[in-house]
C-alpha positions as CSV (number, residue, x, y, z in Angstrom):
1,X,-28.0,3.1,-6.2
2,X,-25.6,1.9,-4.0
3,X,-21.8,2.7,-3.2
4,X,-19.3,-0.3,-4.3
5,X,-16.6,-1.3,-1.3
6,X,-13.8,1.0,-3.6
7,X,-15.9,4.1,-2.8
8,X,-17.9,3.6,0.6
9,X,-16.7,5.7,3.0
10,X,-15.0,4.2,5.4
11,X,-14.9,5.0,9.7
12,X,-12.2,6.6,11.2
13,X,-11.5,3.5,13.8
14,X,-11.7,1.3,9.7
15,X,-9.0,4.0,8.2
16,X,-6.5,3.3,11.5
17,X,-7.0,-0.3,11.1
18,X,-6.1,-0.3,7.4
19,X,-3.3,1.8,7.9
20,X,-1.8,-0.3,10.0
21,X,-2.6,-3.7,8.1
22,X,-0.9,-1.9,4.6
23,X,1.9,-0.6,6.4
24,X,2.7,-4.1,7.9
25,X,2.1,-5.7,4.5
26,X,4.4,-3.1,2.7
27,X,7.2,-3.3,5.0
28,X,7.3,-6.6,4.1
29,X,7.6,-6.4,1.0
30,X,4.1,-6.1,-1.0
31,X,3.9,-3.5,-3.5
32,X,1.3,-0.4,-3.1
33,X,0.2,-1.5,-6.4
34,X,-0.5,-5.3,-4.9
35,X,-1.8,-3.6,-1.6
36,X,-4.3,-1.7,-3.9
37,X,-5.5,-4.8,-5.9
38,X,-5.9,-7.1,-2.8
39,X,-8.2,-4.0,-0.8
40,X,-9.7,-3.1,-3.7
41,X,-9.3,0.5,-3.2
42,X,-6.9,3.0,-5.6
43,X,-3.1,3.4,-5.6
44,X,-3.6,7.0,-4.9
45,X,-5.2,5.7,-1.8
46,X,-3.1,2.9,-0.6
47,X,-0.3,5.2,-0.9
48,X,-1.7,8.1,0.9
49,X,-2.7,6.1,3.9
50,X,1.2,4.5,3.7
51,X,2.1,8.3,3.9
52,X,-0.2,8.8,6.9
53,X,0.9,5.7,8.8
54,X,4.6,7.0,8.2
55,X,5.5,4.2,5.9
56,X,9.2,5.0,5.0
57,X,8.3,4.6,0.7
58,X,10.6,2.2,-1.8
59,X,12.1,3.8,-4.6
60,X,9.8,3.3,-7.7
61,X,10.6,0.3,-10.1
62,X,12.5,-2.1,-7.7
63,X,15.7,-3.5,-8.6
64,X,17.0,-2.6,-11.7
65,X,20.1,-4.1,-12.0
66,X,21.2,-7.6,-11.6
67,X,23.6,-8.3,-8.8
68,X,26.9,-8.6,-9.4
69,X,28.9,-11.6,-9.3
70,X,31.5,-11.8,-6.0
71,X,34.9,-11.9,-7.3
């Protein structure tokens, strides 16, 4: 039986490299939910290695409100 790419373990020169690929890619604006779909690995995992790379994390849900007219 062989390991599908979401559970193969990965090197540690791999997990720097993807760290700093999903950190780019969220800082510009990609969701870790998007970021999890296009790697194919797990939110939980995306999100840990945004942690790890020192990702400063968005607020849950985006914007909520619409933005207001100027006066």
């Amino acid at each position: 039986m062989t390991e599908s790419k979401r559970c193969a373990r990965m090197s540690r020169a791999e997990r720097e490299s993807l760290k700093a690929v999903l950190k780019r890619r969220y800082v510009a604006g990609e969701s870790i939910r998007q970021l999890s779909v296009a790697t194919g690995r797990s939110y939980g995992f995306v999100h840990r290695l945004l942690v790890e790379a020192g990702a400063l994390l968005r607020l849950r849900g985006g914007n909520q409100r619409p933005a207001r007219a100027a006066d």
